[in-house]
N, C-alpha and C positions, 0 to 999 in steps of 0.2 A: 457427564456425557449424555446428553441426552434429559427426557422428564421421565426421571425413574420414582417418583414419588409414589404411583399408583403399582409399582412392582414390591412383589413382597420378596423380603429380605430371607435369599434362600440360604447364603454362603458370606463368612467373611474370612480372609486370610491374611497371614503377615508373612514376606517372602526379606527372608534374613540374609547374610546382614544387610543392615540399612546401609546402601549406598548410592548416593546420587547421580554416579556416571551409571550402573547398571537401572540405577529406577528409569534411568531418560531414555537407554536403549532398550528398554522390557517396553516400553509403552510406546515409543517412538514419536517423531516427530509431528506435532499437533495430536498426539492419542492415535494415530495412522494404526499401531501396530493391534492397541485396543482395539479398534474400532472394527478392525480385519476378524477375529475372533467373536467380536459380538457380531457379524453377518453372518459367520460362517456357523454358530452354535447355538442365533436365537434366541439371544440373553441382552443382558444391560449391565454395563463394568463399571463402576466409580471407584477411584482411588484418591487416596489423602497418602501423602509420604507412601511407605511400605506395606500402608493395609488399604486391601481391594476386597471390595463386596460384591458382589456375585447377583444378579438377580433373575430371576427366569427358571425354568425347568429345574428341578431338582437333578435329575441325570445330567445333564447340561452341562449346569453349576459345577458338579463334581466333576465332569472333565478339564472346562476349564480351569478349573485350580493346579490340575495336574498340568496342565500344559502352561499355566504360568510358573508354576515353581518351578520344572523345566528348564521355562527357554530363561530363566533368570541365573542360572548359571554360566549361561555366555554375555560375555564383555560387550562384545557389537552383535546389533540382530538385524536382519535386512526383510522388509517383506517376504519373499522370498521363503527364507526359514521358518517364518512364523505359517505361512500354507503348508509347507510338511511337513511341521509340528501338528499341524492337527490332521493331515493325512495321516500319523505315524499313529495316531491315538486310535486312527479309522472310526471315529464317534459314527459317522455320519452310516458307515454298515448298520448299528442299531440302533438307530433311531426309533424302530417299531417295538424294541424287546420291553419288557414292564421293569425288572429290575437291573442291579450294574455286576452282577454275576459276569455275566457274557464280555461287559467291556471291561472290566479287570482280568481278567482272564487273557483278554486280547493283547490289553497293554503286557501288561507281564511277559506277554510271548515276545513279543516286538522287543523289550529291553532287554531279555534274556538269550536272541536270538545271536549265533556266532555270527561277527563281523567277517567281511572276505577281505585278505589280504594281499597287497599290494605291494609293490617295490616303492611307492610314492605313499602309501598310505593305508588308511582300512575303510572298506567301503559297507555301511550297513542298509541292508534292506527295509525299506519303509513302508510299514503295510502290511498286512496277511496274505493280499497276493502277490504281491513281491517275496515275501520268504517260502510262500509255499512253490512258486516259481524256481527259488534257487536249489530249495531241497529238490526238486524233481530234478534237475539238472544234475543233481550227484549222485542220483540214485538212479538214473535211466540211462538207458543209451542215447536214446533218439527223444527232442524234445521240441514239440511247438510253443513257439511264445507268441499269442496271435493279441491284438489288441489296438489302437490308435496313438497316434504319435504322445511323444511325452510320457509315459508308462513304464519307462527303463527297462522294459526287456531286450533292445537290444545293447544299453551299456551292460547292463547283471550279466550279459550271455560274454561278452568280452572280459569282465572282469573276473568271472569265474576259470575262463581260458586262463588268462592272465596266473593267476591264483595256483593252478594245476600245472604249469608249464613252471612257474619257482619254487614248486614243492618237487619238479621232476616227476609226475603220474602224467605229463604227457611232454613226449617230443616238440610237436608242432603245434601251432594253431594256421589253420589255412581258413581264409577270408575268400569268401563266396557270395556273388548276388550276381543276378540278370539285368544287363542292360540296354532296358527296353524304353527307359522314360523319355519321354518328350518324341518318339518314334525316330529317335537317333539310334544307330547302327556303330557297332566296336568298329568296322574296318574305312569307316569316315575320319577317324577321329585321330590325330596325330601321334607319333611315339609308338614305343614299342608294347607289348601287351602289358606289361606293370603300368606303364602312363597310361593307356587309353583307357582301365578300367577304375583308375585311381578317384578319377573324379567321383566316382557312386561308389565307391567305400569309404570316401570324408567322414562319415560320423564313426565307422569303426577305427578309421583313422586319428581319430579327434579322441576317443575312449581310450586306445593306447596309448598314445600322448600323453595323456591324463597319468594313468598309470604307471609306466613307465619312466617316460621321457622320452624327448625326440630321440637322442642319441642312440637311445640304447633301441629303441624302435628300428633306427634305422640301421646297427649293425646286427638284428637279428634278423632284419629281412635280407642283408648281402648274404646271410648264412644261410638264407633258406628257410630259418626255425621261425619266421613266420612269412606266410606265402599268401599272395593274391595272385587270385587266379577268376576268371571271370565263366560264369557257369558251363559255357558251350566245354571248356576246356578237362572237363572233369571224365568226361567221357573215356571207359577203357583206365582209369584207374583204382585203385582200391587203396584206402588212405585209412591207417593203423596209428596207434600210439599216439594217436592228434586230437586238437578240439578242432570241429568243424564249425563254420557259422556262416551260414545261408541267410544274409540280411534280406528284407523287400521281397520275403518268396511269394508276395501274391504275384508278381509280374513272371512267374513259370507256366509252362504248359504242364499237362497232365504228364507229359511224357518225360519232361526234366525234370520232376519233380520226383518222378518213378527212377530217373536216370541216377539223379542227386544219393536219395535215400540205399540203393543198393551198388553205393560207393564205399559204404561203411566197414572197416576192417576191424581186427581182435582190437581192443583198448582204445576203441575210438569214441568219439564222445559227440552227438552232432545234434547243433541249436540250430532250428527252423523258424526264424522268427519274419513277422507280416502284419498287412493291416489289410483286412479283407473290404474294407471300404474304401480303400486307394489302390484298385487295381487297372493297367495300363495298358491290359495287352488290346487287339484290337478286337471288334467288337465279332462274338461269334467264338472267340478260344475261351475256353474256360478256365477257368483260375486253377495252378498245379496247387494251391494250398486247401481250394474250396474241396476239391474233390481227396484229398490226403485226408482230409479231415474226418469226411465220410468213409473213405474206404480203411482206414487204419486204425476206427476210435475204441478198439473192441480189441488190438490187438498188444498182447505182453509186451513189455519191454519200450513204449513209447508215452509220454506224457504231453498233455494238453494243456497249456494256462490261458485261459481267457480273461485278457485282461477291459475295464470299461472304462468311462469319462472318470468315477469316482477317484479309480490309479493313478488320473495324470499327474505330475509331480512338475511340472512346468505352470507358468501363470494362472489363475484359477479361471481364466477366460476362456481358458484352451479347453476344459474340462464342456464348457455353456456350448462354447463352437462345437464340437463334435457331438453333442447332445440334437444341437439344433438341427445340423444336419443330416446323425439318423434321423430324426424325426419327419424331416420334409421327405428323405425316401422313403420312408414308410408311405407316405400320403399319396407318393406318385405309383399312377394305374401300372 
């Protein structure tokens, strides 16, 4: 792959047993899967049958070997996997450190860390900010998951509901966001208030699903035991025993936001999650998350996860796009 003649030969491995449906989906089609790992770690991969040499960075090399023994335990590998495969390894946090202290350390956390369980499955976290995200979420009351699309804070904040409502440590989960985007209005919109707010809870909608199944989705929302309710709505009550989960809260005022947060009753558990660069309200209100942020960062009992481009766990383009674009707002006066 490549003229790796002038690289010196940092790493060789052999990934057992030799098998030729797993050598062709470890490497993928045309090298696709190699070649994703050599972009993403700065190295050069040559393999013959089951032994790959390694060339490039010493720290590098040694990740990479780990993330190919890895993903060589599964049957079929899809791009896809092979990116948060090396998200999971988080190399790319230290890049600057001298020795691999810090990233075995890391890994070991990552593979050691408890998966969250599910009626469909076990969901594990990928990444250091992703786990230290979920831990805050069982250890807090009140928790911000703030960060840009793709970053799984708001699947982890559903699944953790999820997780907590079939161990019975919570009654409900109630589904909360403001709907503000596109400067559409709830009392335009057809149907009764489960349909009109339905459309902007699709991705929490889509996360249950996941989890669950439709079915069962849909008879615990005729129960009540899980409820959408769209933010204006929350007003005047005090909600106990439930996960809460406030998607999109950059599109709040200061004042729902205030409104939101001292909703919270005994055993209640409430995720705040937002992307402070995609905020919708119109120009002149200020963001109810920007200002939560600052008034609350100091205060017991609330946790903070900021998540960046490095978390996104969707295509690695998505990670370059939202780089790009803080970037230009940075440059604008």
């Amino acid at each position: 792959m490549g003229n790796v003649e002038t690289q010196p030969v940092v790493r060789s491995i052999s990934v057992e047993p030799n098998d030729t449906k797993r050598l062709a989906s470890l490497c993928g089609q045309f090298n696709e899967h190699l070649r994703q790992i050599e972009q993403r770690l700065r190295i050069k991969i040559h393999n013959r049958g089951n032994i790959f040499t390694l060339y490039g960075d010493s720290q590098a090399t040694d990740t990479a070997s780990k993330i190919l023994m890895m993903l060589y335990q599964n049957s079929i590998l899809t791009p896809d996997q092979i990116h948060l495969a090396i998200q999971q390894f988080s190399f790319e946090s230290f890049m600057g450190t001298s020795t691999n202290t810090m990233l075995n350390s890391a890994i070991d956390d990552i593979e050691n860390f408890p998966a969250i369980r599910t009626k469909t499955g076990t969901i594990k976290p990928r990444g250091i900010n992703q786990q230290q995200y979920v831990q805050a979420i069982k250890t807090h009351t009140i928790n911000f998951g703030i960060g840009p699309a793709g970053t799984g804070k708001t699947y982890l904040a559903v699944a953790c509901a999820v997780e907590s409502l079939l161990k019975n440590e919570a009654e409900r989960i109630v589904l909360v966001r403001p709907a503000v985007e596109a400067g559409e209005k709830l009392g335009f919109l057809p149907g009764d208030i489960s349909q009109k707010v339905d459309p902007y809870l699709r991705p929490l909608y889509d996360a249950l699903y996941e989890m669950l199944g439709v079915e069962t989705v849909a008879k615990l929302i005729d129960r009540n035991v899980i409820e959408v309710a769209p933010l204006a709505f929350m007003r005047g009550r005090t909600l106990k025993n439930s996960y809460i989960i406030l998607d999109e809260s950059q599109n709040t005022t200061r004042e729902q936001m205030k409104m939101f947060l001292t909703r919270i009753g005994f055993n209640a558990t409430a995720i705040i999650t937002g992307d402070a660069s995609q905020v919708d309200l119109p120009k002149g209100n200020q963001s109810g998350l920007l200002h939560a942020c600052d008034v609350l960062k100091n205060v017991e009992g609330i946790s903070f996860s900021i998540f960046g481009s490095k978390d996104t766990i969707r295509h690695p383009l998505v990670a370059r796009i939202v780089d790009a674009y803080e970037a230009h707002e940075k440059e604008r006066p």
